[in-house]
TILOBA-525512 format. One line per 10 residues: number of its first residue (from 0); for each residue x, y, z of N, C-alpha, C. Coordinates in steps of 0.2 Angstrom, whole numbers, m for minus. Last residue first. Example, Ala and Ser with C-alpha at 12.3 -4.5 7.8 and 13.67 -1.06 7.14 Angstrom:
<kelos>
1 = 64/m11/35/68/m5/36/64/0/39  66/m28/39/62/m22/39/66/m16/39
</kelos>
This chain:
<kelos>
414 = 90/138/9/89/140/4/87/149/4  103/132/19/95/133/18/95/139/15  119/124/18/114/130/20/109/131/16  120/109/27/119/113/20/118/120/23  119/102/37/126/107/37/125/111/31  112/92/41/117/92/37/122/95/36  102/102/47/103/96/51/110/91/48  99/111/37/103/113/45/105/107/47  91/104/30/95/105/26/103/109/33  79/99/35/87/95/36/89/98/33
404 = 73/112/37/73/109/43/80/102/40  73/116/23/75/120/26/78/118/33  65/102/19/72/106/17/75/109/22  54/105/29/57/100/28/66/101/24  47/116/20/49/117/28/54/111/28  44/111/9/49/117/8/53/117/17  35/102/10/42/99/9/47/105/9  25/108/16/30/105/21/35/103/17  21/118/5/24/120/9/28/116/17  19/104/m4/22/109/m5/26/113/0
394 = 6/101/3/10/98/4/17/100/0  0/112/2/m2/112/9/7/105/8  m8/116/m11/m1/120/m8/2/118/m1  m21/114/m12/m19/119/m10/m13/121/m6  m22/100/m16/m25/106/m20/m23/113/m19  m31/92/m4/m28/92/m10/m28/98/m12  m39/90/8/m32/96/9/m28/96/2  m47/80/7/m51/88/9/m45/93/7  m38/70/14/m42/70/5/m44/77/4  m36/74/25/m29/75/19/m35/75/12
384 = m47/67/30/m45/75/31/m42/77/25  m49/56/26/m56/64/24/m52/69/23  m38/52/34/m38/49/26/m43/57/25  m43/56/47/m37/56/44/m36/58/38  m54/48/51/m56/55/49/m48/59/47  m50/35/47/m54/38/42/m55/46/44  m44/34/56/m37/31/50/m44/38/46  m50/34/69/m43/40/68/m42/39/61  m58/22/67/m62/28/68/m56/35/65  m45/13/67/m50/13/61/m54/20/61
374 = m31/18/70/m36/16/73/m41/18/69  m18/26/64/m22/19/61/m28/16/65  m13/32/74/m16/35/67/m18/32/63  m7/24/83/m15/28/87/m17/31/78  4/20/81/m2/16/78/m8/18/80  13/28/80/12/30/75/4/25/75  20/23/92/20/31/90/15/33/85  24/9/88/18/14/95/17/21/95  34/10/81/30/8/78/23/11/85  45/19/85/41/22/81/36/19/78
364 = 47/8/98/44/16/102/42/20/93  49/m1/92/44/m3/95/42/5/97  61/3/86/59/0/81/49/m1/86  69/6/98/69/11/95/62/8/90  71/m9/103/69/m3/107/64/2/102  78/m15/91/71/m17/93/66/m11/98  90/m11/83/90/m7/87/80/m8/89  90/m16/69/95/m17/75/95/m14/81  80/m9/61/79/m16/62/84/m19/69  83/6/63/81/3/68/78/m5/68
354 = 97/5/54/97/7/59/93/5/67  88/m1/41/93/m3/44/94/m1/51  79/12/39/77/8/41/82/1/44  90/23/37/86/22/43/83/16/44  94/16/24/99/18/31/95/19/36  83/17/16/84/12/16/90/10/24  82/30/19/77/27/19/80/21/22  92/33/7/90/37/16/87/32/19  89/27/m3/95/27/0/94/28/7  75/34/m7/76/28/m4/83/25/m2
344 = 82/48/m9/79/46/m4/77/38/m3  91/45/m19/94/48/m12/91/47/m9  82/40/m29/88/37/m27/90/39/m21  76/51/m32/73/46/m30/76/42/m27  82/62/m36/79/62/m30/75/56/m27  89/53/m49/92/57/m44/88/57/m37  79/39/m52/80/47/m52/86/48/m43  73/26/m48/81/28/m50/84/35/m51  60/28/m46/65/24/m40/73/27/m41  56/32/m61/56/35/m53/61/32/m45
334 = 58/18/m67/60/22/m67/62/29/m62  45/12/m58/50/9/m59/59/14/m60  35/20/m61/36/20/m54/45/18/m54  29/22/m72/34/28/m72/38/26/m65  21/14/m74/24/15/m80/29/18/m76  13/13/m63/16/7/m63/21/9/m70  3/25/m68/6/24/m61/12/18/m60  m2/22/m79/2/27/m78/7/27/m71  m10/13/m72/m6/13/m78/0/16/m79  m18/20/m63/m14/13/m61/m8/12/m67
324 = m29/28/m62/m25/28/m64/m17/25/m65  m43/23/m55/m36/24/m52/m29/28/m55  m53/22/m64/m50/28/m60/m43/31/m57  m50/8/m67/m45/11/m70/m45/19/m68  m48/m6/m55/m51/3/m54/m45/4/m62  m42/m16/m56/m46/m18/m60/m51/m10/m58  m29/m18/m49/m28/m20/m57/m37/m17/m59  m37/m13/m36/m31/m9/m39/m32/m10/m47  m45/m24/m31/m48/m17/m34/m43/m16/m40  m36/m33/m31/m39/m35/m37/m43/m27/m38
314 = m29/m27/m19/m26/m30/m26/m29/m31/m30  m38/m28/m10/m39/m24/m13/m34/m24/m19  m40/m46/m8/m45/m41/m11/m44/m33/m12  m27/m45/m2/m28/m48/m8/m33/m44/m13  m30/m38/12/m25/m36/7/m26/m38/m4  m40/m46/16/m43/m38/14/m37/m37/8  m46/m58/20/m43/m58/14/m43/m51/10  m51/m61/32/m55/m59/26/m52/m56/21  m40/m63/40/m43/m68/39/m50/m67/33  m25/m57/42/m32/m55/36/m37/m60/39
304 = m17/m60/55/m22/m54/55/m28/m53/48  m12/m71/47/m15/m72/54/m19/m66/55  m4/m62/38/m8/m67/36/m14/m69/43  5/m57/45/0/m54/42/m5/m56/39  14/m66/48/10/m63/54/6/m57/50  19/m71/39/15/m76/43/14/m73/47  24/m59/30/17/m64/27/16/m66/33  34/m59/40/31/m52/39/24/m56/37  43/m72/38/41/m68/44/34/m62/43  45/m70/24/42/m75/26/39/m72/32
294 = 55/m57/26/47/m56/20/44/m62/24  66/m61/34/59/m56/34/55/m56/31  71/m72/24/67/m73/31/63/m67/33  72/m66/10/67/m69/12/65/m71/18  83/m56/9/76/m53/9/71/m58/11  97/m60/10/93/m59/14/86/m56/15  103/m66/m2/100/m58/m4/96/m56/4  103/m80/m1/110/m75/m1/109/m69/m1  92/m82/m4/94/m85/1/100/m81/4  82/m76/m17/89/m81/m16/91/m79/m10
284 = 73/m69/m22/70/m73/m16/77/m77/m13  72/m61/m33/75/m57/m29/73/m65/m19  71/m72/m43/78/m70/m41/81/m66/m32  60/m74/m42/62/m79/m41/72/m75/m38  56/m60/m48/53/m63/m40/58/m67/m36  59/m63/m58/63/m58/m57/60/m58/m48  52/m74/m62/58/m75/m64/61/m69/m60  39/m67/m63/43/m74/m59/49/m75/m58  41/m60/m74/39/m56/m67/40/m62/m62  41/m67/m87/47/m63/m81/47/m60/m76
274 = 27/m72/m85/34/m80/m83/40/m76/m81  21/m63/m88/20/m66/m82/25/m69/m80  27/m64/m104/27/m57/m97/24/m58/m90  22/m72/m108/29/m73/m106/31/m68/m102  8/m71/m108/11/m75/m103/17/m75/m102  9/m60/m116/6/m60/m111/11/m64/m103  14/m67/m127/17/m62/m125/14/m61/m119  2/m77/m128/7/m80/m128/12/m74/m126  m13/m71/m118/m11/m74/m126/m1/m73/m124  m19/m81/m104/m16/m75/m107/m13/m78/m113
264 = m21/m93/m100/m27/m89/m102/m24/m82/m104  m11/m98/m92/m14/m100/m98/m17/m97/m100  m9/m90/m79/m5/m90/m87/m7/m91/m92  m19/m94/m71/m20/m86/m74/m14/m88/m81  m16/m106/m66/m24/m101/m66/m20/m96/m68  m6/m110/m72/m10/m115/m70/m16/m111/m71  5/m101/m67/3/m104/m74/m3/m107/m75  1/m101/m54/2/m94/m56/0/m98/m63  7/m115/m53/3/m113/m51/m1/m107/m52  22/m114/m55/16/m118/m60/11/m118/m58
254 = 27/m107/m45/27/m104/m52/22/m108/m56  24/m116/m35/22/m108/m35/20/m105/m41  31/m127/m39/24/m126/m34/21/m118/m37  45/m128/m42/40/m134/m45/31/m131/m43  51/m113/m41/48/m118/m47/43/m123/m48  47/m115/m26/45/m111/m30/45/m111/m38  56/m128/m21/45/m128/m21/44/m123/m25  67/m121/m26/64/m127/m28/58/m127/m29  69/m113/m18/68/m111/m23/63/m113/m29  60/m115/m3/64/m116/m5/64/m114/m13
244 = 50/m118/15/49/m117/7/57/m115/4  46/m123/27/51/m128/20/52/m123/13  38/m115/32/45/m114/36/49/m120/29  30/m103/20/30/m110/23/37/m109/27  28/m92/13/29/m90/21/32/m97/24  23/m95/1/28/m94/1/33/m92/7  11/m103/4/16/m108/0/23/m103/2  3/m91/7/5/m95/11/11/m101/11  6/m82/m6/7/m81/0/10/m88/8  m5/m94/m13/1/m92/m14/5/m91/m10
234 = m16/m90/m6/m13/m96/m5/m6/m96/m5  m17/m78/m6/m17/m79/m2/m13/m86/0  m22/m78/m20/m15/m74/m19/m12/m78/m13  m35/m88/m19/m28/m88/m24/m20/m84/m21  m42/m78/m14/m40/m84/m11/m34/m86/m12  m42/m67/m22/m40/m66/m14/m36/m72/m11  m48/m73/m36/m41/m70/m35/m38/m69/m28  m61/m75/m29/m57/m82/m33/m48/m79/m31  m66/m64/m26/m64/m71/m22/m59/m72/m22  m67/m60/m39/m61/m56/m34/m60/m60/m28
224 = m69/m74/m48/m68/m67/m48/m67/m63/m43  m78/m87/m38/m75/m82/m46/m75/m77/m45  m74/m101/m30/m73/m94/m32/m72/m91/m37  m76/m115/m19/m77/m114/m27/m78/m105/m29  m71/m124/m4/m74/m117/m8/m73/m118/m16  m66/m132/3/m71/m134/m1/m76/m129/m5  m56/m129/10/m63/m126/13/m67/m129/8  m45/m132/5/m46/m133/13/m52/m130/14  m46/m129/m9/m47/m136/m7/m47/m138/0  m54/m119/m19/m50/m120/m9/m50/m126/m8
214 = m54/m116/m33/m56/m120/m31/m52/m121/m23  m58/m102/m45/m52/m105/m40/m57/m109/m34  m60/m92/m59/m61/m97/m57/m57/m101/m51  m61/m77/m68/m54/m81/m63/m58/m87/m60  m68/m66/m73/m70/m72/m73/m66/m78/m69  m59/m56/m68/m66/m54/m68/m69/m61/m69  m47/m56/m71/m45/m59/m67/m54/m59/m65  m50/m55/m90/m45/m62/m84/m49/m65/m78  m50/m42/m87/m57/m47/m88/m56/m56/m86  m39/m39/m84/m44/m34/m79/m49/m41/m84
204 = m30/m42/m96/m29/m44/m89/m36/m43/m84  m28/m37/m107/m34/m42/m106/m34/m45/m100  m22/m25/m108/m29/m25/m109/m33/m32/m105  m7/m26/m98/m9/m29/m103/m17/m30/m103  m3/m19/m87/m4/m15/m94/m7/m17/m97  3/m29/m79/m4/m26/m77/m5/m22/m83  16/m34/m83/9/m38/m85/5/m33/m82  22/m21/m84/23/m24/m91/16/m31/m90  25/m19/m69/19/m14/m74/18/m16/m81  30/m30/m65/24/m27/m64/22/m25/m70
194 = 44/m27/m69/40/m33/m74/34/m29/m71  45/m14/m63/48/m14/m70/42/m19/m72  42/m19/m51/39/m15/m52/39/m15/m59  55/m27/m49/51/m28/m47/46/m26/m51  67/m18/m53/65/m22/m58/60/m26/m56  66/m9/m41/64/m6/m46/63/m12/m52  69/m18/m31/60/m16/m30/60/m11/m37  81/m23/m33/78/m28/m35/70/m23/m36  91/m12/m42/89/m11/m38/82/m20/m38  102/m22/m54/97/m19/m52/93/m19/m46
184 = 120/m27/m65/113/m27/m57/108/m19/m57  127/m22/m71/125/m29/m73/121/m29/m66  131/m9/m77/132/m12/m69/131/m20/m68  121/m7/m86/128/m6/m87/132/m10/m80  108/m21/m90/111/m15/m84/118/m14/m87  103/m31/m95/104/m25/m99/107/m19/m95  105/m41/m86/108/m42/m90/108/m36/m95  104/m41/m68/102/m35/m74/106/m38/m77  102/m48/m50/105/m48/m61/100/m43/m64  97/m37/m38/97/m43/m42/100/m40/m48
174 = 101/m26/m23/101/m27/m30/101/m37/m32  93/m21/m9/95/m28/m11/95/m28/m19  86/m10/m5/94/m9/m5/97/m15/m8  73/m11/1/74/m4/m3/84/m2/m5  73/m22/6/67/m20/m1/72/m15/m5  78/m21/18/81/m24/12/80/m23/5  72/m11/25/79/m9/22/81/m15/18  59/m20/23/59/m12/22/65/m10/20  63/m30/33/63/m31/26/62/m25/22  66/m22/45/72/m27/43/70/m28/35
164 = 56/m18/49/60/m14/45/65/m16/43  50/m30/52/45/m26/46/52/m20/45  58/m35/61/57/m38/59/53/m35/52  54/m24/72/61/m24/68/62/m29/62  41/m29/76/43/m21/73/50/m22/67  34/m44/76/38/m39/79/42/m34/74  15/m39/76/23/m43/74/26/m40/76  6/m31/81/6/m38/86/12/m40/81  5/m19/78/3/m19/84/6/m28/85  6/m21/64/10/m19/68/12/m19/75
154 = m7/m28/60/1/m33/59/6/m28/64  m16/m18/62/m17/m26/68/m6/m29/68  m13/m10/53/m12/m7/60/m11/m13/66  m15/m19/40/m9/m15/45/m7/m15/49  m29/m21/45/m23/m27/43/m18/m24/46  m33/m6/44/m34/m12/47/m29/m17/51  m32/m4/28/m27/m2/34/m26/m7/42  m40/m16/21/m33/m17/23/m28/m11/27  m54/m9/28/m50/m16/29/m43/m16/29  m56/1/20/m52/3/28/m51/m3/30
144 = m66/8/12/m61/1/10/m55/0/17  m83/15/8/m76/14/11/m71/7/11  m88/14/m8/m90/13/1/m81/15/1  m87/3/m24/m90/9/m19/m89/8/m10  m84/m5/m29/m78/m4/m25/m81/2/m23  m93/m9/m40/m92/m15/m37/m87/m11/m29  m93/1/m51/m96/3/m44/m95/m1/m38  m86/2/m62/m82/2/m56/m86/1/m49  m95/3/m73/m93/m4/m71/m89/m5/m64  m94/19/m71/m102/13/m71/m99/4/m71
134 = m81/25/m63/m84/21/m68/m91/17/m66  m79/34/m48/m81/28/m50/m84/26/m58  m71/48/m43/m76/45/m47/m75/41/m50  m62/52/m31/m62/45/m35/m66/43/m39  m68/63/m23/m63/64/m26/m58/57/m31  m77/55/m15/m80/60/m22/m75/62/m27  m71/43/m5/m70/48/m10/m74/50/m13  m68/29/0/m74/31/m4/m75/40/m3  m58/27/9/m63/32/12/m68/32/8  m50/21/m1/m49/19/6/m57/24/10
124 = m46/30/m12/m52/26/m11/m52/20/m4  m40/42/m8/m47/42/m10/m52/36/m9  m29/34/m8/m32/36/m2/m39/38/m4  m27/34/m22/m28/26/m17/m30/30/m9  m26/47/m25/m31/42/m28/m32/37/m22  m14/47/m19/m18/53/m16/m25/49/m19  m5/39/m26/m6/39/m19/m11/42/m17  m6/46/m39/m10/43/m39/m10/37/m31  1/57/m35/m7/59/m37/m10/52/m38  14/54/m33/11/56/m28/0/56/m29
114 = 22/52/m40/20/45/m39/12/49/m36  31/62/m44/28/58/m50/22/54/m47  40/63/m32/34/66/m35/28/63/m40  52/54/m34/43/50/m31/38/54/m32  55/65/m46/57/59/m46/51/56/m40  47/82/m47/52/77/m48/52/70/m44  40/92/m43/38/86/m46/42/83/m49  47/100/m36/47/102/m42/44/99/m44  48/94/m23/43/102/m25/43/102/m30  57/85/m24/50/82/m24/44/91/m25
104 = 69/92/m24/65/88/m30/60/87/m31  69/95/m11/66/99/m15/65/97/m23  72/83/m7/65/85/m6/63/91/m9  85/83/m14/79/77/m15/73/79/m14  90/93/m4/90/94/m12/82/87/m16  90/86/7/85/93/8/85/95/m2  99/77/9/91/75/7/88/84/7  113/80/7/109/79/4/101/78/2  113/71/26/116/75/19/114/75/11  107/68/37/103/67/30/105/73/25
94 = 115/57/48/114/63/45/109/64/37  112/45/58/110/45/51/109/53/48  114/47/70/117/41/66/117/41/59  107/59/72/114/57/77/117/52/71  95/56/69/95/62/64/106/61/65  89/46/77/89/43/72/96/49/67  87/56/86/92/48/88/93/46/81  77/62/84/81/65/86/88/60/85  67/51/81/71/54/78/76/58/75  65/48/97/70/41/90/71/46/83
84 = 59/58/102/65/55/102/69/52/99  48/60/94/53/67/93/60/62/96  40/50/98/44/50/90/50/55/90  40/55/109/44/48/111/44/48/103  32/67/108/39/65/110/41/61/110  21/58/102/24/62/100/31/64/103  12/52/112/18/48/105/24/53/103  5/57/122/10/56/123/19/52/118  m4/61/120/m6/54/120/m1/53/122  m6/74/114/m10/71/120/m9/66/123
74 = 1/72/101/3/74/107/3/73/113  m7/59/93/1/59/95/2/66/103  m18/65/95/m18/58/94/m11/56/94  m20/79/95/m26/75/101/m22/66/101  m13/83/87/m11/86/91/m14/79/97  m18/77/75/m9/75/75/m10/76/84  m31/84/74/m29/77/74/m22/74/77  m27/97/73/m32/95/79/m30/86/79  m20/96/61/m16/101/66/m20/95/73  m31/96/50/m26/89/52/m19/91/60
64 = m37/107/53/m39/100/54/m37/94/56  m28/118/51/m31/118/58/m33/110/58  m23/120/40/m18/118/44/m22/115/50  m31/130/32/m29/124/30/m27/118/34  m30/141/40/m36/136/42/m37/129/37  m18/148/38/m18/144/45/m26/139/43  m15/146/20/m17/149/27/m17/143/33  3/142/13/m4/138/14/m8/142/21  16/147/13/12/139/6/3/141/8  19/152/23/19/157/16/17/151/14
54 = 16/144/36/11/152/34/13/155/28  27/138/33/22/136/31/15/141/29  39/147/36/37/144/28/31/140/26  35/150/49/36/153/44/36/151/38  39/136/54/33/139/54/30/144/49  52/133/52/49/128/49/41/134/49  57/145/58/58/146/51/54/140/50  52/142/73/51/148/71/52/147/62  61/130/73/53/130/72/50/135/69  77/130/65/72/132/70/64/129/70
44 = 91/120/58/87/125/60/81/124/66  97/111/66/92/108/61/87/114/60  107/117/77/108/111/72/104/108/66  99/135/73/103/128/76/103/121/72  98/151/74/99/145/68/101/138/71  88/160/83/95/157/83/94/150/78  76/158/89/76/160/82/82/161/80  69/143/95/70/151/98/71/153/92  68/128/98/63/134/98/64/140/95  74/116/95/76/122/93/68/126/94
34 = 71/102/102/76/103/101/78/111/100  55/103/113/58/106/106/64/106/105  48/97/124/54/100/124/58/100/117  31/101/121/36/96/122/41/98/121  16/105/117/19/106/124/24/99/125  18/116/105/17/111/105/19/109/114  9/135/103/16/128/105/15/122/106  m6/138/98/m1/137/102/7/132/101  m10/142/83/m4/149/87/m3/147/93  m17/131/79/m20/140/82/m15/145/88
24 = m8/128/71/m15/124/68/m19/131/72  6/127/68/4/132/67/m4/131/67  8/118/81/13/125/81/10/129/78  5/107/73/4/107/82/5/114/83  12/106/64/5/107/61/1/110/69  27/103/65/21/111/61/15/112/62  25/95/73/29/101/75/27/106/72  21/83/64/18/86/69/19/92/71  30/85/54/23/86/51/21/87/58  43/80/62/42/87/57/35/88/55
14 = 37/67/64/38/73/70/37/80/67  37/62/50/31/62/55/33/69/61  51/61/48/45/67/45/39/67/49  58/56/57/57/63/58/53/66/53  56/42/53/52/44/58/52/51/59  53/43/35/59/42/43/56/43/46  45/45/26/47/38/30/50/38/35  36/58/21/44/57/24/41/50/28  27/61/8/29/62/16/36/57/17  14/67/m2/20/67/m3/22/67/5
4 = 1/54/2/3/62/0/11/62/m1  m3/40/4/m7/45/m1/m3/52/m2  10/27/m1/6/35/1/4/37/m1  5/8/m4/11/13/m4/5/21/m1  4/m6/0/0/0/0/4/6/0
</kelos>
């Protein structure tokens, strides 16, 4: 489930977005001991210039909403210092040279910029949005969709933390073969997403998975059509979290199986563009690349939380909303990882998240930090809110704040 708005993964953007929004939402202070108050330049500039730069993007009553939210659900609560702290901790270990140039890429609409409108879609539709108008055949995915945050929220609360940023920093740092590469390797989650968007393009897919046929043989269940595909995934899923599983089972098992119900039914190009999006699965799954004990670990304790098969069934929305704009969105994604500002932020990323995979303390204080914003009742007046806050410059003016705020924290000088 990737983001609805342009934000910061490290824990200090969350803080950063609190700081402002707590500060400028009705002109009080946030009541917590602020690393930089005052108006003295300090290690990560000030609040005073974060604040300031917000009041020029966006009025104060753009800010009041989501301000009331952060303020009642992190401050009140007490998260928010304890995020201020891991971040601060985080900022000691992992300077963010550079990232303030990245973020201002993202001002420009550059590099995950790109990505940003059709995040802000999927939040749409998590909420059932007016800001998602539905196709006459799309109506099937009307209503709100808050199942798979849910899931989420439940996996967070109950796996263990470092274990999910364990696969996180791997995702976002494990290169696989590239025989067209000059390097002869590629980022794996960029050639990931590469084969993705070459089978989801493919016209004939969305009516595919509309008549899809699947038979549960532990339940004696018979499925068609998003069923059919949830079960299916899920199975799959299951084969690949197994404590035996192995390359092997994943040739003789997984990939003939995928073949079995969905390959044969695509015309021959089709299918061979399923067959390398396994192939590049298969790659990124080898033993030696560290990604599969976390990913396994992650499935069997996410798995345990779906038991309505929310994640799978929003999958089948996803390929099959063309409101979504998903085309576009799975064309540019790949490429976008490897931009300049894409690249340096997922880098960053990638090193924070490392950090608190080794450090389960840390990994438990920013996952409890953040789970009050996912409580179903908080996730939806959340999602409304931000959806309500398109349009007006609002997410603009924290990347400008943001810059200015790591760009002291680096030693650059602010803009």
């Amino acid at each position: 489930m990737a983001q609805p708005r342009p934000t910061f993964r490290a824990p200090l953007g969350v803080g950063l977005l609190a700081v402002a929004l707590s500060c400028g939402g009705n002109n009080v202070d946030a009541p917590y001991n602020a690393p930089n108050t005052g108006e003295n330049t300090g290690r990560c500039g000030t609040l005073a210039e974060a604040k300031a730069t917000l009041k020029a993007s966006a009025t104060r009553a753009d800010f009041i909403p989501l301000g009331e939210i952060l303020r009642e659900e992190l401050i009140a609560r007490g998260k928010f210092r304890q995020l201020v702290r891991v971040g601060l901790a985080l900022l000691r270990q992992a300077p963010p040279t550079g990232l303030s140039d990245a973020l201002r890429g993202l001002q420009q609409g550059e590099g995950l910029a790109k990505l940003t409108p059709h995040m802000a879609a999927v939040m749409a539709y998590f909420v059932g949005s007016t800001n998602l108008p539905l196709a006459p055949d799309e109506q099937f995915a009307a209503g709100e969709h808050l199942g798979p945050v849910q899931v989420v929220a439940d996996s967070m609360r109950i796996c263990q933390p470092q274990t999910a940023m364990e696969l996180l920093h791997r995702l976002l740092s494990v290169r696989v073969p590239c025989e067209s590469c000059p390097s002869g390797n590629r980022l794996f989650l960029a050639s990931l997403t590469d084969a993705i968007s070459v089978v989801v393009l493919d016209p004939e897919l969305g009516g595919i998975l509309e008549t899809l046929e699947f038979s549960d043989t532990s339940s004696n269940e018979t499925a068609i059509g998003r069923r059919a595909f949830a079960l299916f995934l899920d199975l799959l899923m299951e084969g690949l979290s197994s404590t035996s599983f192995n390359l092997e089972y994943f040739d003789q098992n997984l990939r003939v199986q995928v073949d079995d119900v969905i390959g044969r039914r695509l015309n021959p190009g089709a299918r061979a563009n399923l067959d390398a999006l396994m192939g590049v699965i298969r790659a990124g799954l080898d033993p030696g690349l560290g990604l599969i004990t976390p990913l396994q670990e992650t499935i069997r304790c996410m798995l345990r939380m779906d038991d309505n098969h929310e994640i799978a069934s929003m999958l089948f929305d996803y390929v099959r909303l063309d409101s979504l704009e998903y085309r576009d969105f799975v064309s540019n994604i790949a490429a976008t990882f490897e931009t300049g500002s894409g690249s340096t932020l997922l880098t960053y990323m990638s090193n924070v998240f490392r950090i608190l995979a080794n450090d389960p303390q840390a990994a438990r204080d920013v996952v409890s930090s953040v789970l009050p914003l996912l409580e179903r009742d908080v996730a939806r007046k959340l999602f409304r809110t931000l959806d309500g806050m398109r349009g007006k410059g609002v997410a603009h003016g924290l990347l400008e704040m943001a810059a200015r705020f790591l760009g002291g924290c680096s030693g650059e000088a602010p803009p």
